[in-house]
Chimera marker file (.cmm) of the C-alpha trace (Angstrom):
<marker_set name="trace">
<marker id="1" x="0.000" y="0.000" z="0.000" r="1" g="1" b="0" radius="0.5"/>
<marker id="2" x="2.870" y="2.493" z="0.956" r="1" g="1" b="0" radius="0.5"/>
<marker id="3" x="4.371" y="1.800" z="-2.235" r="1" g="1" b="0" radius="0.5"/>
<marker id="4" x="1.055" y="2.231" z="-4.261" r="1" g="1" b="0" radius="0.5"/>
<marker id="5" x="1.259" y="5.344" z="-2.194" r="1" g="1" b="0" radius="0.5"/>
<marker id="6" x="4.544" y="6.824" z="-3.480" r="1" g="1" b="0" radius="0.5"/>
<marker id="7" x="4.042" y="6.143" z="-6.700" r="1" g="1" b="0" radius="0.5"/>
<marker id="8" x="0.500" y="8.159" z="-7.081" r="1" g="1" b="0" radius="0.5"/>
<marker id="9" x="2.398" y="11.201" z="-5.036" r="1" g="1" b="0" radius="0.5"/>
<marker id="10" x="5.316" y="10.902" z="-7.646" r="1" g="1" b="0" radius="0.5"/>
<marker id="11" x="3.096" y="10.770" z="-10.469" r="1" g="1" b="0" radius="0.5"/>
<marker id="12" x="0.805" y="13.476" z="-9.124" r="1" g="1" b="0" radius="0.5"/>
<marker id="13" x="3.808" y="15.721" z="-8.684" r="1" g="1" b="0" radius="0.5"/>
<marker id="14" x="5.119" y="14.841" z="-12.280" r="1" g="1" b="0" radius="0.5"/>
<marker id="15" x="2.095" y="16.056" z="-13.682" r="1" g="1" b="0" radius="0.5"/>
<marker id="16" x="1.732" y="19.351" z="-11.672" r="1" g="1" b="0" radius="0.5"/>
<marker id="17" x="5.471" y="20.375" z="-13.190" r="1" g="1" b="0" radius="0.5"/>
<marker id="18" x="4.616" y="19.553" z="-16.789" r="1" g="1" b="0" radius="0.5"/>
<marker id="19" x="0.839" y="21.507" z="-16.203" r="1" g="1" b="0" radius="0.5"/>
<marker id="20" x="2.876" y="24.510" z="-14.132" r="1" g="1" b="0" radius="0.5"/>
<marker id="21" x="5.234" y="25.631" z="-17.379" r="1" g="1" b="0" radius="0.5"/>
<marker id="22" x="3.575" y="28.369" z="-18.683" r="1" g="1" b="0" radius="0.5"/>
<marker id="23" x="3.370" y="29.025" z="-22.503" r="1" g="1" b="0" radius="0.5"/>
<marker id="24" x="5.849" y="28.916" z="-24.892" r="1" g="1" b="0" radius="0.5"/>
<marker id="25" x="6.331" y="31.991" z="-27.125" r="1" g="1" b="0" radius="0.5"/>
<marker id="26" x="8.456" y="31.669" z="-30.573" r="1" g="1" b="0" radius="0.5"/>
<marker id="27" x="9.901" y="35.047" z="-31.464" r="1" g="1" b="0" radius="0.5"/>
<marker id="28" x="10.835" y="35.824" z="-34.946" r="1" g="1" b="0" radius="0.5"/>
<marker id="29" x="12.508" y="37.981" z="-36.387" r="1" g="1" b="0" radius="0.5"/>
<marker id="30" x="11.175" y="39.525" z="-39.588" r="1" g="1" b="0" radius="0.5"/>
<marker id="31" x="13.447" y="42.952" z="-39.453" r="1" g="1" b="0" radius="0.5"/>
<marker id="32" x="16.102" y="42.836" z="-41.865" r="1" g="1" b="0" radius="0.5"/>
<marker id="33" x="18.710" y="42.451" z="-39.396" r="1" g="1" b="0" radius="0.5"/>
<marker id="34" x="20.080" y="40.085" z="-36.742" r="1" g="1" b="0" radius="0.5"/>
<marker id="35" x="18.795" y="40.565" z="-33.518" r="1" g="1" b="0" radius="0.5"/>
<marker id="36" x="21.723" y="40.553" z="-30.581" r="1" g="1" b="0" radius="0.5"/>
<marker id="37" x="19.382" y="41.347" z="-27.322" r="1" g="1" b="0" radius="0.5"/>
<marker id="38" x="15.581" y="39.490" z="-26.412" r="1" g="1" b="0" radius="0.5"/>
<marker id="39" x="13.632" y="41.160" z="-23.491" r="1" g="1" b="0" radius="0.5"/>
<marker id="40" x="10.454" y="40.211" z="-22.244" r="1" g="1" b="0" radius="0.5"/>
<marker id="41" x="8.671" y="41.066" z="-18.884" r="1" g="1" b="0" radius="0.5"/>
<marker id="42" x="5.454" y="41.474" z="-17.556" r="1" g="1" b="0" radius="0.5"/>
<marker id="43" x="3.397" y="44.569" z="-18.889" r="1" g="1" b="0" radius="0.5"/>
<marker id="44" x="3.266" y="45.867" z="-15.028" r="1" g="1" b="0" radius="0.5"/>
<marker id="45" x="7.307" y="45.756" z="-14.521" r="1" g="1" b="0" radius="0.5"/>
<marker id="46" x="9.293" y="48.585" z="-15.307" r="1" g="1" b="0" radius="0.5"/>
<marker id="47" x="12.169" y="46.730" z="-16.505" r="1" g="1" b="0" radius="0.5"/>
<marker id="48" x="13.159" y="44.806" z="-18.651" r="1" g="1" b="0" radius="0.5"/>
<marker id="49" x="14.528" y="41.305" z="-17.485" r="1" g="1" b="0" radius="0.5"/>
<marker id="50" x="17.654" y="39.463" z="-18.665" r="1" g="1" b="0" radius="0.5"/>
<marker id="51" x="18.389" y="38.467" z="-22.168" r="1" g="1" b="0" radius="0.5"/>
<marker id="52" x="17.063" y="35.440" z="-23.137" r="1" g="1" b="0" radius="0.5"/>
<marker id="53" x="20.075" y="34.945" z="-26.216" r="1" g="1" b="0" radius="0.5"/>
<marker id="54" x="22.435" y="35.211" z="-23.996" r="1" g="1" b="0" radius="0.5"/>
<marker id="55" x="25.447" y="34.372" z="-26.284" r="1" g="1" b="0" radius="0.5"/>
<marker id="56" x="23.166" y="33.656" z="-29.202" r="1" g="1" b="0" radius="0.5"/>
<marker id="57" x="22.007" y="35.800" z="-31.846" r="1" g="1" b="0" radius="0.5"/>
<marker id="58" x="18.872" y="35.661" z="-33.984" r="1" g="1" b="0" radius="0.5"/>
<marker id="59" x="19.076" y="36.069" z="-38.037" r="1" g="1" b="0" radius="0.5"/>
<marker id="60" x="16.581" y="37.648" z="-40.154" r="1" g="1" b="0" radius="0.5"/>
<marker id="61" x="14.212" y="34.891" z="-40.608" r="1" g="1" b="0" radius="0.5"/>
<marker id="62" x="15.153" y="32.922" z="-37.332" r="1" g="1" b="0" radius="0.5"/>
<marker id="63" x="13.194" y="31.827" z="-34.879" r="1" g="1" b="0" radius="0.5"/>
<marker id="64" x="13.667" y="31.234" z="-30.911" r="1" g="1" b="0" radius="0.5"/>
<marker id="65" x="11.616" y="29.880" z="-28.745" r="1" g="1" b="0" radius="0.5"/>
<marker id="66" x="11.218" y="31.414" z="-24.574" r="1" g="1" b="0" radius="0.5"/>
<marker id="67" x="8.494" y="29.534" z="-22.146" r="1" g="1" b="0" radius="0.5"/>
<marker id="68" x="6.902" y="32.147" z="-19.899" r="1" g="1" b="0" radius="0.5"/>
<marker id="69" x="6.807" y="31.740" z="-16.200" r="1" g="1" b="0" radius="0.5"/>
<marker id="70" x="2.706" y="32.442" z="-16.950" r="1" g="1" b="0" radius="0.5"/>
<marker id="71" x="0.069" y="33.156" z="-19.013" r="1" g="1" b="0" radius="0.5"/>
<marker id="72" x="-0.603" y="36.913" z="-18.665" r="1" g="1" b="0" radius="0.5"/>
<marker id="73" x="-0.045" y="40.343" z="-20.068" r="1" g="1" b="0" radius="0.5"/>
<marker id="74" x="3.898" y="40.328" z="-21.349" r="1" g="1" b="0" radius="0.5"/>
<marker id="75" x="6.514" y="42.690" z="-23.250" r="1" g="1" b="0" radius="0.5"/>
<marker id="76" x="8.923" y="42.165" z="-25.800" r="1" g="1" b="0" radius="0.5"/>
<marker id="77" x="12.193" y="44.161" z="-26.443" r="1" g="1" b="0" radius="0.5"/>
<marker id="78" x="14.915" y="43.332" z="-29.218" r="1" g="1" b="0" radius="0.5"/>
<marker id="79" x="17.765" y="45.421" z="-30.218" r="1" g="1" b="0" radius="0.5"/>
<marker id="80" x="19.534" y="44.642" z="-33.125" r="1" g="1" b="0" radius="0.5"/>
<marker id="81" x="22.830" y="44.598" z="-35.111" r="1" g="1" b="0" radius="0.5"/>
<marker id="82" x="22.774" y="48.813" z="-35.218" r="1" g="1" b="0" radius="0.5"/>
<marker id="83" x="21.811" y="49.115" z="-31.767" r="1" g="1" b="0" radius="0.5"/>
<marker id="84" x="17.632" y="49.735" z="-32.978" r="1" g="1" b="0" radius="0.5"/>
<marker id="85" x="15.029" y="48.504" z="-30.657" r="1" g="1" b="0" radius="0.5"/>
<marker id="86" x="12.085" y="47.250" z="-31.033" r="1" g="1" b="0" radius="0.5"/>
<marker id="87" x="9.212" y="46.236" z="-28.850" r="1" g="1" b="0" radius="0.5"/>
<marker id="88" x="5.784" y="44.626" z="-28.720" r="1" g="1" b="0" radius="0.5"/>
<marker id="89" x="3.558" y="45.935" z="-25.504" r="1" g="1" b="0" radius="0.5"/>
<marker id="90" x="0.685" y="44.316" z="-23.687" r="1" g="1" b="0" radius="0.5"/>
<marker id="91" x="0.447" y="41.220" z="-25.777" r="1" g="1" b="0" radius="0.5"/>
<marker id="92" x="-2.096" y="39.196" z="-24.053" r="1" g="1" b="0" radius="0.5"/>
<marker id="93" x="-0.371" y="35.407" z="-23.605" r="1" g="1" b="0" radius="0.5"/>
<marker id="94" x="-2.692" y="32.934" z="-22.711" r="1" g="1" b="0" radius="0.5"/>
<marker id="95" x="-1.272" y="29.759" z="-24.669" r="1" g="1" b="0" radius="0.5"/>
<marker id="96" x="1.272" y="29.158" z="-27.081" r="1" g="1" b="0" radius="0.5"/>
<marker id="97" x="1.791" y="32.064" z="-29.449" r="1" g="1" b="0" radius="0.5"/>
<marker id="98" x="4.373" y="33.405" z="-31.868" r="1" g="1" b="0" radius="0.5"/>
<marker id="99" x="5.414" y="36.960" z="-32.005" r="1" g="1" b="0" radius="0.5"/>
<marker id="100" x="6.872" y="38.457" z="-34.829" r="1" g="1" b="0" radius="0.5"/>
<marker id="101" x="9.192" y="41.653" z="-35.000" r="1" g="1" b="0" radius="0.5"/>
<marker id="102" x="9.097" y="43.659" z="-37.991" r="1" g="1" b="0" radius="0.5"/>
<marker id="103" x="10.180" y="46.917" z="-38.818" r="1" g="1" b="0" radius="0.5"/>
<marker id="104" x="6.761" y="48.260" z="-37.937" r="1" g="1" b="0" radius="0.5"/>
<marker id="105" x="7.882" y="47.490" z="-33.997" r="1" g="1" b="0" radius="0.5"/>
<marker id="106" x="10.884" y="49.870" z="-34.278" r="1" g="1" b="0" radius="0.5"/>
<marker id="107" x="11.186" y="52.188" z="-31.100" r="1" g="1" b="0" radius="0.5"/>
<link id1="1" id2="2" r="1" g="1" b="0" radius="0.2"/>
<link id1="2" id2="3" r="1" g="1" b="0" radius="0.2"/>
<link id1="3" id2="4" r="1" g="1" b="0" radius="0.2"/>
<link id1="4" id2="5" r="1" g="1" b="0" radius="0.2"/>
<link id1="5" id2="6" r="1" g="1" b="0" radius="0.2"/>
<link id1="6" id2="7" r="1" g="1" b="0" radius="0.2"/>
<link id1="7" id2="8" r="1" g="1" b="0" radius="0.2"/>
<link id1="8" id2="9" r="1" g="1" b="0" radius="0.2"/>
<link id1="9" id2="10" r="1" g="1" b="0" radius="0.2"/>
<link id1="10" id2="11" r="1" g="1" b="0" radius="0.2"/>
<link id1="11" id2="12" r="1" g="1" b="0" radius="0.2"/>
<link id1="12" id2="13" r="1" g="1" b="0" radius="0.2"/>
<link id1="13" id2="14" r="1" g="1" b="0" radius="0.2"/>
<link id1="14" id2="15" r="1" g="1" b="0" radius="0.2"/>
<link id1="15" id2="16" r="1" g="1" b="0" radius="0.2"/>
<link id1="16" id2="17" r="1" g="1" b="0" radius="0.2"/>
<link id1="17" id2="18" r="1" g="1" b="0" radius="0.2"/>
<link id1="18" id2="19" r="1" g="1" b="0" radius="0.2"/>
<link id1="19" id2="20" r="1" g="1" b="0" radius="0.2"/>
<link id1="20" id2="21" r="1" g="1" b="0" radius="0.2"/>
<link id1="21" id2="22" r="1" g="1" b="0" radius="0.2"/>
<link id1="22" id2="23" r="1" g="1" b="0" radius="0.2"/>
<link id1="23" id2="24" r="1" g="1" b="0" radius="0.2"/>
<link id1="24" id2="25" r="1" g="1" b="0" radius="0.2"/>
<link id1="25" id2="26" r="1" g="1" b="0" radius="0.2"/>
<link id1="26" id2="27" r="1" g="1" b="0" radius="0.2"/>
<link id1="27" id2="28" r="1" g="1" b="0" radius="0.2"/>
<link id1="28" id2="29" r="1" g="1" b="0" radius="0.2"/>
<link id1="29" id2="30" r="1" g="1" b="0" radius="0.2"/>
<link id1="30" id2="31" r="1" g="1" b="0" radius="0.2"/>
<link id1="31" id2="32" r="1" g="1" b="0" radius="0.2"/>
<link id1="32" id2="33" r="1" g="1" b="0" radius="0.2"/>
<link id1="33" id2="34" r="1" g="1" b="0" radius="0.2"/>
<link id1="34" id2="35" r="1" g="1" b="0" radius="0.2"/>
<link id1="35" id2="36" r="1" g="1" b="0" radius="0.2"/>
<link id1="36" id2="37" r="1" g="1" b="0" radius="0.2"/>
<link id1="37" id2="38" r="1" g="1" b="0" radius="0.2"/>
<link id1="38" id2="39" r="1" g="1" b="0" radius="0.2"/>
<link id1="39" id2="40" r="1" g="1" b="0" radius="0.2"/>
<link id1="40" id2="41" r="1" g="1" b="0" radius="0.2"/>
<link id1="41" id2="42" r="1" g="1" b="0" radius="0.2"/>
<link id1="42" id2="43" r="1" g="1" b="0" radius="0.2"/>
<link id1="43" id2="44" r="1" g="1" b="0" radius="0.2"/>
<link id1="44" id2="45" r="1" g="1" b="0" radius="0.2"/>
<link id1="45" id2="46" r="1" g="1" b="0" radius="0.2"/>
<link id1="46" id2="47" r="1" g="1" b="0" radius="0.2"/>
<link id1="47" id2="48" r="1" g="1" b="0" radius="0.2"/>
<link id1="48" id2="49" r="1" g="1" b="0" radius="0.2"/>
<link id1="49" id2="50" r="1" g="1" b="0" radius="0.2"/>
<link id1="50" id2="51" r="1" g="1" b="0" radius="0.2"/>
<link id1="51" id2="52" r="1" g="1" b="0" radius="0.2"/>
<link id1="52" id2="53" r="1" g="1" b="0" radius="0.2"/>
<link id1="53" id2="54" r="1" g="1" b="0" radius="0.2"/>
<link id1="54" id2="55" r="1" g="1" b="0" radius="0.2"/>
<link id1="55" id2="56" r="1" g="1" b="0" radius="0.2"/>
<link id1="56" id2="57" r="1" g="1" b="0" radius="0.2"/>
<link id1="57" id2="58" r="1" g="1" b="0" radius="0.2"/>
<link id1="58" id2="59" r="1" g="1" b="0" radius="0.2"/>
<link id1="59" id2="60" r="1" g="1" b="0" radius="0.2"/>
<link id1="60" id2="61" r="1" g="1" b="0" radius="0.2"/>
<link id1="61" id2="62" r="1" g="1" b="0" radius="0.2"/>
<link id1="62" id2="63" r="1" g="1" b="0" radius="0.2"/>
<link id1="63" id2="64" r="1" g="1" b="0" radius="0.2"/>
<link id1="64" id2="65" r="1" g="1" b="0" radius="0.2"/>
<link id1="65" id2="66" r="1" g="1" b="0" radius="0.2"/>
<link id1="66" id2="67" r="1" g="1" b="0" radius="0.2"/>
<link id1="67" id2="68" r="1" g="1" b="0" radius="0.2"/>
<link id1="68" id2="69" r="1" g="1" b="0" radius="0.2"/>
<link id1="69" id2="70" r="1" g="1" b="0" radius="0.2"/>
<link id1="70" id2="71" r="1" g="1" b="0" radius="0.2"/>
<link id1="71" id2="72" r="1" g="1" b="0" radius="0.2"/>
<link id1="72" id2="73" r="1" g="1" b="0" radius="0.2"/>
<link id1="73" id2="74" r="1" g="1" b="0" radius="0.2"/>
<link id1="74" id2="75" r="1" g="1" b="0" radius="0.2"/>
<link id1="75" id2="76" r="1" g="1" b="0" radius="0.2"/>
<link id1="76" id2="77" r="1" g="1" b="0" radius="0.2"/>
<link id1="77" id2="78" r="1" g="1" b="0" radius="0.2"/>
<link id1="78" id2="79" r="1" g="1" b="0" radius="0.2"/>
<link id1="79" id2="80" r="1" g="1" b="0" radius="0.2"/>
<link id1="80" id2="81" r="1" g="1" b="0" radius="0.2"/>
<link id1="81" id2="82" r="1" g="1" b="0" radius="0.2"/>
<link id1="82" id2="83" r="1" g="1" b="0" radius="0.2"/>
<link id1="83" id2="84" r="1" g="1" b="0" radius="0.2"/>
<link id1="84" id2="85" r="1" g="1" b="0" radius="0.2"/>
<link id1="85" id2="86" r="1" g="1" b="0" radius="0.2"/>
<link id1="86" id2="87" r="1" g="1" b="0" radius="0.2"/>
<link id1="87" id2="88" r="1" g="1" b="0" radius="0.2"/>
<link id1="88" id2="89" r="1" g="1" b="0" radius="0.2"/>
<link id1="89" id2="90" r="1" g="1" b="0" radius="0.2"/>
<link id1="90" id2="91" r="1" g="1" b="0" radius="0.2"/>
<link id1="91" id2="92" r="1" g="1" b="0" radius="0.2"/>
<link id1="92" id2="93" r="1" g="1" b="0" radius="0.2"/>
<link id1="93" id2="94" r="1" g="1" b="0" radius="0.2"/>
<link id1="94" id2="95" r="1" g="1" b="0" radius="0.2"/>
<link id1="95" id2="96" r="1" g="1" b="0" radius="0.2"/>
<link id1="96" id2="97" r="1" g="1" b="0" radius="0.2"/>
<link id1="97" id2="98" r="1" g="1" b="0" radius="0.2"/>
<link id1="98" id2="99" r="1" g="1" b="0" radius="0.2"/>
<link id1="99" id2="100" r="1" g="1" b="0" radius="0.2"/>
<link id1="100" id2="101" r="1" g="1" b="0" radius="0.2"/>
<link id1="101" id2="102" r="1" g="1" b="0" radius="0.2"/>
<link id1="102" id2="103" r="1" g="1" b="0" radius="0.2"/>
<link id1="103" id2="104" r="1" g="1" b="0" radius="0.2"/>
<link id1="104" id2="105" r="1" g="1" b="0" radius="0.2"/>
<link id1="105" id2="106" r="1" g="1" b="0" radius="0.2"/>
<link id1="106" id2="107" r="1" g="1" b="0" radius="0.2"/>
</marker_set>
């Protein structure tokens, strides 16, 4: 029985971490140039938090992928080859979605 037991509460616990991931967002990047910085943070923060290439970068055309801590109300920066930014505010994330910078999103 005690092993019966364990199992369900390591199975139960299994599932909780897969369900607790929050959505995954692709960002691509559709501006002409590669992208050397990606931001994102809640809509409410002032900040921006960390980049998410770290020592990557992201090619015209590229894609990258970031899961979100939630679903919620997010912000995404870029800043690219030339030192441009560009950002997308208030984008509603509720499942997993695929954002697109374009030269339209120049700051």
């Amino acid at each position: 029985m005690k092993r019966f037991f364990l199992a369900a509460l390591l199975f139960g616990a299994m599932v909780f971490s897969v369900a607790a991931a929050g959505p995954v967002v692709t960002v691509v990047n559709n501006t002409g140039y590669t992208i050397y910085y990606l931001f994102f943070s809640e809509s409410a923060d002032e900040m921006w938090g960390e980049d998410v290439l770290d020592e990557e970068v992201l090619v015209d055309g590229d894609s990258f992928q970031i899961t979100l801590p939630s679903a919620g109300t997010w912000d995404f920066g870029a800043e690219d080859e030339d030192g441009d930014s560009y950002a997308q505010y208030n984008q509603n994330i509720k499942r997993n979605t695929t954002i697109t910078f374009t030269l339209d999103d120049l700051e």
